[in-house]
C-alpha positions as CSV (number, residue, x, y, z in Angstrom):
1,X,75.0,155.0,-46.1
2,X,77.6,156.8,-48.4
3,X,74.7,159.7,-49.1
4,X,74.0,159.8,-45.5
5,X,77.7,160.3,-44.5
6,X,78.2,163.0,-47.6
7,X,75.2,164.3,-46.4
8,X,76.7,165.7,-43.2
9,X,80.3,165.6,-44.5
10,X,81.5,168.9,-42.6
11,X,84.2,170.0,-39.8
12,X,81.8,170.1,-36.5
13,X,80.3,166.8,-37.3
14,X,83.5,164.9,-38.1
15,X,85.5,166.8,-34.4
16,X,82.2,165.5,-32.3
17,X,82.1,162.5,-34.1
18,X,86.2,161.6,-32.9
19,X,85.3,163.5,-29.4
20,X,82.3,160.9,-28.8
21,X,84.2,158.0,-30.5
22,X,87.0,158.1,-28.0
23,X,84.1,158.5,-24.4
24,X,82.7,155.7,-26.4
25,X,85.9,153.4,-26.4
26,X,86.5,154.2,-22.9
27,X,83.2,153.7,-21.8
28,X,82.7,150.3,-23.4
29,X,86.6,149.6,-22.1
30,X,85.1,150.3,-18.6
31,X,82.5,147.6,-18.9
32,X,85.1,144.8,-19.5
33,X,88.8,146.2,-18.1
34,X,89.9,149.3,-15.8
35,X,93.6,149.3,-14.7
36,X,92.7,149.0,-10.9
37,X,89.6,148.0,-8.9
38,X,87.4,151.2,-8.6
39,X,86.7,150.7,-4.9
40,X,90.6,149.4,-4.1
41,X,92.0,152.2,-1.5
42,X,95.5,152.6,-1.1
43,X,96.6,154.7,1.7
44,X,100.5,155.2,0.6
45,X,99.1,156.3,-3.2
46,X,96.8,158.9,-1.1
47,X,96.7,162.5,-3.9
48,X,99.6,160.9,-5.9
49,X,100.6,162.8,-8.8
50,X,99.9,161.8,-12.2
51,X,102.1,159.4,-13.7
52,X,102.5,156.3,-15.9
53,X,101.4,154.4,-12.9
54,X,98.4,156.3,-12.1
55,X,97.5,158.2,-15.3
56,X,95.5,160.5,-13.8
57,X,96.9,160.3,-9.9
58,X,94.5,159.3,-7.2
59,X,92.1,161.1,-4.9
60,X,91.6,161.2,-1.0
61,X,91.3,157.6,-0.2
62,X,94.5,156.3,-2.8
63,X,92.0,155.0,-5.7
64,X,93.0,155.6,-9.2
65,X,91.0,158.3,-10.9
66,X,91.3,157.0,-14.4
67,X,89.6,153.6,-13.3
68,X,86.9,155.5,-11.4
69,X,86.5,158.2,-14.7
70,X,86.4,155.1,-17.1
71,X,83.7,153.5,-14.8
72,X,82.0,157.3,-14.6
73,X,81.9,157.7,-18.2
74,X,80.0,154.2,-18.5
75,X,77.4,155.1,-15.6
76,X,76.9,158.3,-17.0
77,X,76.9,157.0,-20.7
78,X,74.2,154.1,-20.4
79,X,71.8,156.4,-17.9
80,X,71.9,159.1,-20.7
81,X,71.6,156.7,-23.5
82,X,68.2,155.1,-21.3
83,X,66.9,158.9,-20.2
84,X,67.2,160.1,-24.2
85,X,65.7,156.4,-25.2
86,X,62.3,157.2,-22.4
87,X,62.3,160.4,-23.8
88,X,62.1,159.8,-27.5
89,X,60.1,156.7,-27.6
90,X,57.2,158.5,-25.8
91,X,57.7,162.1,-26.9
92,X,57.3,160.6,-30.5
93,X,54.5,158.5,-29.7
94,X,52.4,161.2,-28.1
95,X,54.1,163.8,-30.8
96,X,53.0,161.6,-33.8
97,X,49.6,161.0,-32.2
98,X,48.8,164.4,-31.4
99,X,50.1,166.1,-34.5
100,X,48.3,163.8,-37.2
101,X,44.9,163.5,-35.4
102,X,45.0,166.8,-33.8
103,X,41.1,167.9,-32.1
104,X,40.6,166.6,-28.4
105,X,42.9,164.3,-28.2
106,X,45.7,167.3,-29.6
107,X,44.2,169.1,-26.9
108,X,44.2,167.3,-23.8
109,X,47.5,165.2,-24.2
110,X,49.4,168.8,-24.9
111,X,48.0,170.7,-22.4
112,X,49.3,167.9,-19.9
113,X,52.8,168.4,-22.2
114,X,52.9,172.1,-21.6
115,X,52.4,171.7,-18.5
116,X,55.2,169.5,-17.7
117,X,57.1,171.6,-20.1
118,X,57.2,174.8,-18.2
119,X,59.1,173.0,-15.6
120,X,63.1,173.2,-16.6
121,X,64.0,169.4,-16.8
122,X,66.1,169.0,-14.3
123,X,63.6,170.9,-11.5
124,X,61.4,168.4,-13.1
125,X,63.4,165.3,-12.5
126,X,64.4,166.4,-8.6
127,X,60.5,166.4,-7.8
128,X,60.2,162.4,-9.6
129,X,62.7,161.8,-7.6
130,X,61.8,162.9,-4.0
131,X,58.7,160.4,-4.7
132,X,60.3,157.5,-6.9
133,X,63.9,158.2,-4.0
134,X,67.3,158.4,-4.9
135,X,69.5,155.6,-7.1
136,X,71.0,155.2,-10.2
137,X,67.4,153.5,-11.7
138,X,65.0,156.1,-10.4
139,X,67.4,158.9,-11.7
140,X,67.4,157.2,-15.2
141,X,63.2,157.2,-14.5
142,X,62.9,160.5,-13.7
143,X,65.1,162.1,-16.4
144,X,63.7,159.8,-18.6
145,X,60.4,160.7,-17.9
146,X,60.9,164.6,-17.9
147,X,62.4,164.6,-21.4
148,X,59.4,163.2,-23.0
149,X,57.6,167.1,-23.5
150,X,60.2,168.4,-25.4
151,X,60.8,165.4,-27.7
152,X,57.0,165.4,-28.1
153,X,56.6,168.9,-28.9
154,X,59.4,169.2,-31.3
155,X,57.9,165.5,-33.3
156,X,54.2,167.1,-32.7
157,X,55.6,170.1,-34.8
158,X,57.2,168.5,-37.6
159,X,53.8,166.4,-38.1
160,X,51.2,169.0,-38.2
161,X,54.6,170.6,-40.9
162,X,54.1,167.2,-43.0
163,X,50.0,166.8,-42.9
164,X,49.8,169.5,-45.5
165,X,52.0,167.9,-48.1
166,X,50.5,166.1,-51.1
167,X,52.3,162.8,-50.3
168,X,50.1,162.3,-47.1
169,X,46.9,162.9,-49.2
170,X,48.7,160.4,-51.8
171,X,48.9,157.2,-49.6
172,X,45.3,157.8,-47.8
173,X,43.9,157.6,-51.8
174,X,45.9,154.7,-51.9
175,X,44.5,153.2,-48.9
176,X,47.7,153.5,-46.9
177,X,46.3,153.6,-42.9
178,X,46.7,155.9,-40.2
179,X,49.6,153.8,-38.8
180,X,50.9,153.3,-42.2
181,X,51.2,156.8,-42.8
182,X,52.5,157.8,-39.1
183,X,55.3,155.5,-39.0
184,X,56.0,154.9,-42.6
185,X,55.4,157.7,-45.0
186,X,55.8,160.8,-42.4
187,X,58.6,159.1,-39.3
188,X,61.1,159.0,-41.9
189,X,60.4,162.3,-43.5
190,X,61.5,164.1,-39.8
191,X,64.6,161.9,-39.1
192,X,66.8,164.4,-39.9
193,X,65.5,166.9,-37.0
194,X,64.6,164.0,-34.5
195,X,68.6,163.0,-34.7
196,X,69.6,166.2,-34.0
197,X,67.1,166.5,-31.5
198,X,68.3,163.3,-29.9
199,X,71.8,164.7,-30.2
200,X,70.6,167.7,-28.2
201,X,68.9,165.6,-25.7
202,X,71.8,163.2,-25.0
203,X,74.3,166.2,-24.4
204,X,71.7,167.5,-22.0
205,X,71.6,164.6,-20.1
206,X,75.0,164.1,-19.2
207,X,75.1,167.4,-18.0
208,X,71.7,166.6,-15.9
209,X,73.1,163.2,-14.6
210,X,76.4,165.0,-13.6
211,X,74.5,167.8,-11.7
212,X,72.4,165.5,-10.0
213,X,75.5,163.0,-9.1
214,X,77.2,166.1,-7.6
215,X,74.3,167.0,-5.4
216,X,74.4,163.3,-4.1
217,X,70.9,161.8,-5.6
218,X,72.2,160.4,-8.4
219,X,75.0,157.2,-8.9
220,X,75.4,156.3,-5.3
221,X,78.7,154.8,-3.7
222,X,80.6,152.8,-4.2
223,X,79.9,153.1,-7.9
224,X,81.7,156.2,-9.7
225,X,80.4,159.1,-11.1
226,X,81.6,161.9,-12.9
227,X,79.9,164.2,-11.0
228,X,80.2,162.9,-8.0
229,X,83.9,162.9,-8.0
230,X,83.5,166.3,-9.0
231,X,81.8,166.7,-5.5
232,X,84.2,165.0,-3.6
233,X,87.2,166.9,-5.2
234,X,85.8,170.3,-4.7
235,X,87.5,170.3,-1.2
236,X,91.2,169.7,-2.7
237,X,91.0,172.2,-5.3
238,X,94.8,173.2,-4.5
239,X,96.1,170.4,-2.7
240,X,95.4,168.1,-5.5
241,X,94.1,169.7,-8.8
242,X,94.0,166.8,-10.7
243,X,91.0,164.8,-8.8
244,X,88.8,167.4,-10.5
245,X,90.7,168.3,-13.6
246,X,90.5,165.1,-15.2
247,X,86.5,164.3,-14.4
248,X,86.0,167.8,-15.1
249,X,87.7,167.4,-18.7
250,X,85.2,163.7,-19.7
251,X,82.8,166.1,-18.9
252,X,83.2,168.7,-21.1
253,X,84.5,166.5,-23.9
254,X,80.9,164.5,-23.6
255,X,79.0,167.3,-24.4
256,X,81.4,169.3,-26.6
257,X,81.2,166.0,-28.8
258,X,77.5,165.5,-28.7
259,X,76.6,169.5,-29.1
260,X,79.0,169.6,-32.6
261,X,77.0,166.3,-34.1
262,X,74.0,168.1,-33.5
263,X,74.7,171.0,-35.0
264,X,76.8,168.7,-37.7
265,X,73.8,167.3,-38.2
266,X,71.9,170.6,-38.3
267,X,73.8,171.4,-41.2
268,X,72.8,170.1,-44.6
269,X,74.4,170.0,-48.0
């Protein structure tokens, strides 16, 4: 663990590393405590100003922002961490299959892939949805499902990389088997770029759950969501800054702390 931690011992990785730290405390907080009832309305508190009472003021209907952002940050947190979780289980299954055996199987499986690939993800997810239907589980489905090519391109890479070193030919003479040698010898060998790679992913999929929240397919009321507050404050831009300020901000934060691990990560000693 100590190599590990020298091993990416620099600036970006240790900034994203406090960034993601503090979502993380707020998004586990969420789970058990948030100052006020996410769905409580409070007509008199309607656009109140930030203060020590209201940290972050309230929106249209009087709720408290900072309760709703803690309870965003969790939504958005556990689909992302489920959507990157589909994405690299399979997309290193079908990577690791099709870059150590390679012949008809490397063909068919990655044509499908590229296929699926030329489609951006999120285009991708919108059409699984308009057949699975909107809701927080089909949206974690359908990301889920259209990160798999690129994990599975990137871990079909790295093993046609590896079949060519001598350690492979090493453990078939000593009678190490195919899954032996996929999940043993060579899964470790590509950690380093998976990580990053699931770094990558993770950052992209907040942004992806927040875009689909705001276009109202994603977390549906009266559960909060980052980008669906974003939505709903768009119309109070100058009456009352703060409802989109403050989402706005967890958003940015997410994926400013989960690009500089990756590219923390991206940088070795």
């Amino acid at each position: 663990m100590r190599k590990l931690w020298k091993k990416y011992d620099n600036f970006h990785f240790h900034i994203g590393l406090i960034l993601t730290s503090i979502i993380m405390i707020l998004a586990i907080t969420g789970i058990f405590y948030t100052p006020y009832e996410t769905t409580e309305m409070n007509i008199a508190a309607k656009f109140a100003r930030p203060s020590l009472q209201h940290l972050m003021g309230c929106d249209n209907y009087g709720r408290d922002i900072f309760s709703r952002v803690m309870e965003g940050i969790r939504n958005t947190f556990f689909i992302a961490l489920i959507t990157v979780s589909i994405g690299t289980v399979v997309g290193v299954l079908i990577g690791a299959a099709t870059g150590y055996f390679g012949g008809l199987l490397d063909e068919i499986l990655m044509r499908i892939n590229d296929a699926l690939f030329a489609f951006p993800s999120i285009l991708l997810a919108l059409v699984i949805i308009s057949i699975l239907g909107t809701g927080t589980i089909n949206v974690t489905l359908a990301l889920g499902i259209a990160f798999i090519p690129s994990f599975a391109r990137i871990v079909r890479s790295e093993y046609k990389k590896q079949m060519s070193q001598d350690y492979i030919q090493s453990a078939r003479l000593m009678g190490a088997g195919d899954a032996r040698i996929i999940f043993v010898h060579i899964l470790p060998n590509i950690l380093p770029v998976l990580v990053s790679s699931v770094m990558i992913g993770f950052n992209n999929a907040v942004l992806a759950e927040a875009g689909l929240s705001y276009l109202g397919i994603g977390v549906q009321p009266p559960e909060a969501s980052l980008g669906r507050m974003l939505s709903e404050a768009q119309s109070y831009l100058f009456t009352a800054p703060w409802y989109s300020l403050f989402p706005g901000l967890v958003i940015v934060v997410m994926v400013l702390g989960f690009a500089l691990i990756a590219e923390g990560l991206s940088q070795k000693k």
